[in-house]
Structures are given as C-alpha cells and as structure tokens.
N, C-alpha and C positions, 0 to 999 in steps of 0.2 A: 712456546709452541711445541705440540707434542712431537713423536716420531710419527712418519708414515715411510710407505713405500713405492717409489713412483714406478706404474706400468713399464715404461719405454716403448710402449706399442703407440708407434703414430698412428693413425687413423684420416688418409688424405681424402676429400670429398672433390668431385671436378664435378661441377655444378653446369646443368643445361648447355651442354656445348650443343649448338645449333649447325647441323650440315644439311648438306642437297647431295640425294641419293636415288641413284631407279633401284626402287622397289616396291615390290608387286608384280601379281602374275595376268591382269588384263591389259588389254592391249595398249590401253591409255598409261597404267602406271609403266610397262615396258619404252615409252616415247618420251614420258616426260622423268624429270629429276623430281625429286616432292623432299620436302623437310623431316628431318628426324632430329627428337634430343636425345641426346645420351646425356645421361647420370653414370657415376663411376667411384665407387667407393674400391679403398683401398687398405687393408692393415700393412705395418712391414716394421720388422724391429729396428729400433731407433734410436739405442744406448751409441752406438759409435756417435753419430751425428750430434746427439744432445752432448755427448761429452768433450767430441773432439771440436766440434763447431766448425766443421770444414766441409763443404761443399761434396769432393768426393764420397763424402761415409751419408752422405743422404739419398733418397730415392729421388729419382729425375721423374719429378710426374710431367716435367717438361715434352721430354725426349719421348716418354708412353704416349701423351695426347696429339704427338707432331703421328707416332706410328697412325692412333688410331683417324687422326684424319684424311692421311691420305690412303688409308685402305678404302674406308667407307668411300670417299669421295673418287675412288679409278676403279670403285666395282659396280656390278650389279646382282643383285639380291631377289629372288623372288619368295622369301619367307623371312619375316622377325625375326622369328626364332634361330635361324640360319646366321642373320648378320648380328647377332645378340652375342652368339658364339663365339663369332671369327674375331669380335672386338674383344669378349672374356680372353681370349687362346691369346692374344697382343697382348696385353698385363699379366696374363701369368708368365710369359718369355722371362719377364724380369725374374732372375732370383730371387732378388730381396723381397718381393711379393709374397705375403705368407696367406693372405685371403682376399678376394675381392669378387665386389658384387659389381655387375652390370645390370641399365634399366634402358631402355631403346623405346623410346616412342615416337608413334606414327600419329602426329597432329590430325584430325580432321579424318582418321580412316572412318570411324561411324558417322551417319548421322545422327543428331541429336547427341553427342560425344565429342567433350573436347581433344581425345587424344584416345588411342591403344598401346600399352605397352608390355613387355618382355622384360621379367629378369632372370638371371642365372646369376649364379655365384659357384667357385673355387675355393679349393684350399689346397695345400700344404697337407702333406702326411703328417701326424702327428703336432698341427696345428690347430689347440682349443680355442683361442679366443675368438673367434666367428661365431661361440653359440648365440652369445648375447652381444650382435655386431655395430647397434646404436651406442 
C-alpha cells in the first residue's frame, strides 16, 4: 500500500433537524409556529481527536445543535435570512469551527413549492479549505 497523506479536516453534516418557529412577517405567520429544516455543515481540525481518540479534543456538534435549537425554538423571526444568520453566528462561537455553512428552509412558504430556503456560510481567516466544501 502506497504512502498518502490524511486531510484531518473532519467535515460534520447535521442532517434536516426539524423545528417549530414564528417566522414571517403576515399576521397569520406572526400567531402561528410553522416548521423549518436546518441543514448544518461544518469543517474543524481533527488531528487531536483522530489521534488522541478522547472525547475532549473533538467538536461537540452535540452542545452546537442543543444552542441552535433552543434559539430558533424561544425566538421569533421575521426574515430567513435573519434566522439563517443567528443559527450561522451559534457555530461559529465555537472555536474549533474553521467553516461552516447553514441552509434554513421554510417547507410549504410557496405554492406549488416544496420548500424555500437560505444559505450563508463562514470562515475562519486564513481558512482554505471551504473552497471545494463537498
């Protein structure tokens, strides 16, 4: 087997986490709660944790998706783009965090549409590997 060189950049994905949020700016989405998914990609170096194999030298995507659910879920929102932010601005607190993208969809905002959604992403100064983030 030949040599190579391993990245150490983990790459965490939080797949459709489903909340109930007031957002929107008509009277009906101001009253009622409506469904949003978040998607949550994350980069964060990962040489400690690969090598030390112990829990602290890892990224808690735990402790990130506890912050981000109960923001979204004790706020209200009247723009996507706005609550796209506030969840981005939560993942980047972490240090360890060197890129991450947020995608916020709004199931059912069109008709004839299964969903509308918002992404932003962050980095890290002097943080490349976000060019090509799949």
């Amino acid at each position: 087997m030949g040599e190579f060189q391993r990245d150490q950049i983990a790459k965490i994905n939080i797949q459709d986490l489903r909340l109930r949020t007031y957002i929107g700016i008509n009277d009906d989405e101001k009253k009622n709660q409506q469904d949003v998914v978040i998607n949550i990609r994350i980069h964060y170096h990962a040489e400690k944790a690969v090598t030390f194999n112990v829990i602290d030298e890892a990224l808690n995507y735990r402790t990130i998706t506890k912050k981000v659910i109960k923001h979204v879920e004790s706020n209200r929102f009247l723009l996507l783009e706005r609550m796209t932010d506030e969840v981005l601005s939560l993942v980047m607190e972490d240090p360890q965090v060197m890129w991450a993208d947020v995608t916020i969809d709004k199931p059912h905002a069109l008709r004839f549409s299964d969903s509308v959604s918002i992404t932003l992403s962050a980095r890290r100064a002097g943080y490349a590997g976000a060019e090509h983030p799949h």
